[in-house]
N, C-alpha and C positions, 0 to 999 in steps of 0.2 A: 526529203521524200514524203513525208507527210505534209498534207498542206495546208494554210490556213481555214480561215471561217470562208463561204462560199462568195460573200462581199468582198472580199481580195485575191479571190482566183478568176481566169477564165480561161475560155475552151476555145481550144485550140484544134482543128479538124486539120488533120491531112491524110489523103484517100478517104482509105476507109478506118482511120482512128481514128480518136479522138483526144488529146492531152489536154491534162488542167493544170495552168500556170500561174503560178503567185507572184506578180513583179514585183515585191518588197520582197520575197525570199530571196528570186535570181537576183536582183541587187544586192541584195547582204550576203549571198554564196558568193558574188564575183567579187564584192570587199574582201572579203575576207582569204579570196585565195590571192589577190593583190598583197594582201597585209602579208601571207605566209612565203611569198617571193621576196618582201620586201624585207622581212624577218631573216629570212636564211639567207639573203647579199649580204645583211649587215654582219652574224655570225659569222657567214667566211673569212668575209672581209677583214674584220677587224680581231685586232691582239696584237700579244708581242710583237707578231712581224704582220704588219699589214700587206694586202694581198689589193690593188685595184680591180674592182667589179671587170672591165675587158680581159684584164688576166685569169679572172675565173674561169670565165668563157672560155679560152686557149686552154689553159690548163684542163679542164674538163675534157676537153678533147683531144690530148694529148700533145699537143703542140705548144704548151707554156716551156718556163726554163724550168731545170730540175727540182729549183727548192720549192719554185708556184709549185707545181705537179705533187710532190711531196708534201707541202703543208693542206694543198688542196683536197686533194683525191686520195691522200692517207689518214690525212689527220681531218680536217675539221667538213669535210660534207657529208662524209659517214655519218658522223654524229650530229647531223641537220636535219639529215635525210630518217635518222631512225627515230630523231627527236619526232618529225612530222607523222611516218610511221605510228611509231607510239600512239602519240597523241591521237592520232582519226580510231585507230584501233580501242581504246578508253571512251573516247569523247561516244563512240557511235555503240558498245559495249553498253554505259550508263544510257542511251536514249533508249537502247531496247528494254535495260530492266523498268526504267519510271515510267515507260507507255504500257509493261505488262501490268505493274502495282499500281498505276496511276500517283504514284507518290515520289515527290522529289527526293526524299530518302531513299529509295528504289537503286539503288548503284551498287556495283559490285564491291565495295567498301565499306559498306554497312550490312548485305548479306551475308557476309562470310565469303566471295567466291576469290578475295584477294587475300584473305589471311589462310588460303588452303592453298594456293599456290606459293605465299611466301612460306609455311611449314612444307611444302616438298620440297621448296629449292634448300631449306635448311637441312632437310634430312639428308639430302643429296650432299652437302657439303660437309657436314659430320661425316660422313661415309668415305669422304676423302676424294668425292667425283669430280672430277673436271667442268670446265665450261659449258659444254655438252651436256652434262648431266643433270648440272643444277636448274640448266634450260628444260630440260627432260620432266626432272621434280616439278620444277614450276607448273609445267603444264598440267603434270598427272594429278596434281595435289586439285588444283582448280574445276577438274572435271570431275574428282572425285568427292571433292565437297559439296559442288552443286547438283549432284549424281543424291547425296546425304540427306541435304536442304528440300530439295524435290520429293525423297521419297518421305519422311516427315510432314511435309507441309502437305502431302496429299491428301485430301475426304473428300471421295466425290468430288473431284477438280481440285487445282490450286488456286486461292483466290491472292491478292496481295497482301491484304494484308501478315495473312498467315505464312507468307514466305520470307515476309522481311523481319517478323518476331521469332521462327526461326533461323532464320541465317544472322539478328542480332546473337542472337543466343549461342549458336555455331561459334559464330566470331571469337566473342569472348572467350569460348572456350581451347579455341584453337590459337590464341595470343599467349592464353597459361604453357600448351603445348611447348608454343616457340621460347617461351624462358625459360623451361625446363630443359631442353635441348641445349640453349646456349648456357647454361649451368652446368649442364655435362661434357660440352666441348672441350677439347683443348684450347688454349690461348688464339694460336694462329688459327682456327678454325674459328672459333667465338667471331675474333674479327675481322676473317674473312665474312661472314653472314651478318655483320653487323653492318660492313659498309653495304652489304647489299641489300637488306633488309632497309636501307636508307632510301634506295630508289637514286638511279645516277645514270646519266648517259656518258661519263668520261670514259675515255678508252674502248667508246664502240664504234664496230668496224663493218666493213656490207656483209661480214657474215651474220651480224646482228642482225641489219635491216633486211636482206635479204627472203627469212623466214615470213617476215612480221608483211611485207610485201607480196610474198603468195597467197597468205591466211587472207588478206586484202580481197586480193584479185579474186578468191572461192566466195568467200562470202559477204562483199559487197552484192553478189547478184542476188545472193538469197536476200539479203535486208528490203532490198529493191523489189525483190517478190512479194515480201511480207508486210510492205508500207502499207498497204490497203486494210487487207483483215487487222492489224496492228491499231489503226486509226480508226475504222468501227469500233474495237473491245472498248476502245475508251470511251465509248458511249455505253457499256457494263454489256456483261456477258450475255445475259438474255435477248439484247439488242442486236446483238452478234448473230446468234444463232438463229433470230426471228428474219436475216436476211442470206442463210445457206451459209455463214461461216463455222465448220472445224472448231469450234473455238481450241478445244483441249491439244488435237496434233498442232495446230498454229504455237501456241504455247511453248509444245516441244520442242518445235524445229526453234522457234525463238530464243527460246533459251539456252538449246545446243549452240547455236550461231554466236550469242553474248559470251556465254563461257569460253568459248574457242578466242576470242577477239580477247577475254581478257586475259588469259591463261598465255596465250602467245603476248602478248604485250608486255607481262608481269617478267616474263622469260628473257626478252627482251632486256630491258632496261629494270628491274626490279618492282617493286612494287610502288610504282610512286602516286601515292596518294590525291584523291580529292578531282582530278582532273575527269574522272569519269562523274562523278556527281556535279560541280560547278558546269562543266561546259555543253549539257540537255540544255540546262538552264537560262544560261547565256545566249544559247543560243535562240530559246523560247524567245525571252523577250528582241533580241535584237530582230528577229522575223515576224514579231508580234502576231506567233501564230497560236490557236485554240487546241494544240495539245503537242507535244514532243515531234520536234522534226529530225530526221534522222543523218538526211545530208550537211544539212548546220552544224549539227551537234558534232557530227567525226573531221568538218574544217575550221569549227571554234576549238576542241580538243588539241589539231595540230598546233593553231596558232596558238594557244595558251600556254601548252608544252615547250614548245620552242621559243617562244618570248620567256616563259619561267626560267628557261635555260641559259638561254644569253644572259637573262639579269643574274642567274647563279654564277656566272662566270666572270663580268662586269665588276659587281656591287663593290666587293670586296678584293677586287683585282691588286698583285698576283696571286692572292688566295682565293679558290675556288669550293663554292660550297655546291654538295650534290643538290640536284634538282629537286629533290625530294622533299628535303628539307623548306624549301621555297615554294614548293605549292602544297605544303602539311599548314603551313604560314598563312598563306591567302587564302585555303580553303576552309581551315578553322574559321577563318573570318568572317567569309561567305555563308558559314555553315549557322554560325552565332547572328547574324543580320539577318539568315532565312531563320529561323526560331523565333526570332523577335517582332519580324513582320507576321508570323502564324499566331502569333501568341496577340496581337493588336488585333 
């Protein structure tokens, strides 16, 4: 949604619009949604009982045999579909906070707004709540830390920097939180929030995805409202303002939108790390565009998620490692490569 440098857009009139198109983006947006088709036939497809691509097709549409239909549309497209879910929900979460802070550490994983959602799903589970609830925690904790981070970082506006040293700070402190909690837990309780504090998509179902595809559908419009004034800030606030942009309500709704996207997604599949910072990024350079794109970023998130996932499943088949664990792996990595190149 944000688009390149103006040497790689053009305009495009019909009636009385006007649209601005970047043919390196629309190519790398229609890559990339090829790669996540081509990602999720392979997930189906393959495992213990292989599944042929036409059988998916039938089976989707209820016309397969009982065990296609069952392995299909129970077991593994849920967890495709929530995987991709996910992933756009993170991947387009991290583009809104790094185009607010202008800083690739700008992700809802280094502010704080993921380690407040993982302590409400924990409290929620101490408490003895159900699936439901801990979905519930998750979100309430997310909004309420970034509700925290907001009213702290505020003088006279919030700029970036002063959001991401406090929501580092938040962070940390809400990490102590979650080991004190799990110190107080009981056994079964401990490691029920342990696996999930791991971030995993096994055993999710459309009641999962279901959610995380309405949050979608609401505020996908809003991001796509917000791509414009979003793409001036990053030219700094004054610049903003010197062309009739809000800056400050921009901000808001901005940040209500990220939070909601990550808080639902965290709920979702747990907190799994690193996907909402890596995939702004990725997607930056593969659209080789001059600031945070926003539709890249939430179809490099699916793909990333969903490929981390099939390789969680794969690697070490028939032992499966949560997804989490696999993109804590590659993002660490990413994360120590970008310090390295900052630091040259």
């Amino acid at each position: 949604m944000t688009l390149p440098s103006p040497k790689l857009a053009r305009s495009v009139r019909v009636g009385g619009w006007s649209v601005r198109l970047a043919p390196r983006a629309a190519v790398v947006g229609l890559a990339l949604v090829v790669t996540a088709v081509a990602v999720s036939l392979v997930a189906i497809s393959t495992g213990e009982f292989t599944v042929p691509v036409p059988d998916i097709v039938t089976a989707l549409v209820g016309q397969g045999t009982p065990v296609a239909e069952l392995i299909v549309s129970r077991l593994r497209a849920p967890r495709v579909v929530t995987g991709l879910l996910v992933g756009a929900a993170f991947g387009l979460s991290g583009a809104i906070f790094q185009s607010l802070t202008r800083n690739p550490l700008g992700s809802p994983d280094f502010i704080g707004f993921t380690a407040g959602a993982s302590t409400g799903g924990i409290l929620a589970v101490v408490m003895g709540g159900s699936a439901v609830w801990i979905a519930g925690g998750s979100l309430l904790g997310c909004v309420a830390c970034a509700a925290l981070v907001y009213a702290l970082a505020y003088r006279r506006g919030v700029l970036g920097y002063r959001l991401i040293l406090v929501g580092i700070g938040l962070n940390a402190l809400l990490l102590s939180v979650d080991s004190y909690l799990l110190t107080r837990a009981n056994i079964n309780d401990a490691a029920t929030a342990g696996a999930w504090l791991t971030g995993s998509l096994s055993g999710r179902g459309w009641d999962h995805a279901l959610p995380v595809a309405g949050a979608l559908a609401v505020l996908v419009p809003v991001c796509a409202f917000l791509s414009r004034p979003l793409r001036m800030m990053e030219m700094g606030d004054d610049a903003a303002r010197a062309v009739g942009i809000n800056v400050e309500a921009v901000k808001i709704v901005a940040i209500a939108a990220g939070v909601l996207l990550c808080g639902v997604a965290t709920a979702a599949a747990g907190p799994v790390l690193f996907v909402a910072m890596a995939a702004p990024q990725l997607a930056r350079r593969l659209t080789r565009s001059a600031g945070v794109t926003l539709a890249a970023s939430a179809l490099t998130g699916a793909v990333l998620l969903t490929l981390a996932d099939l390789a969680a499943q794969r690697l070490l088949a028939p032992t499966q490692l949560p997804v989490g664990v696999l993109t804590a792996a590659i993002g660490g990595t990413y994360l120590a490569l970008l310090l390295r190149k900052e630091r040259r």
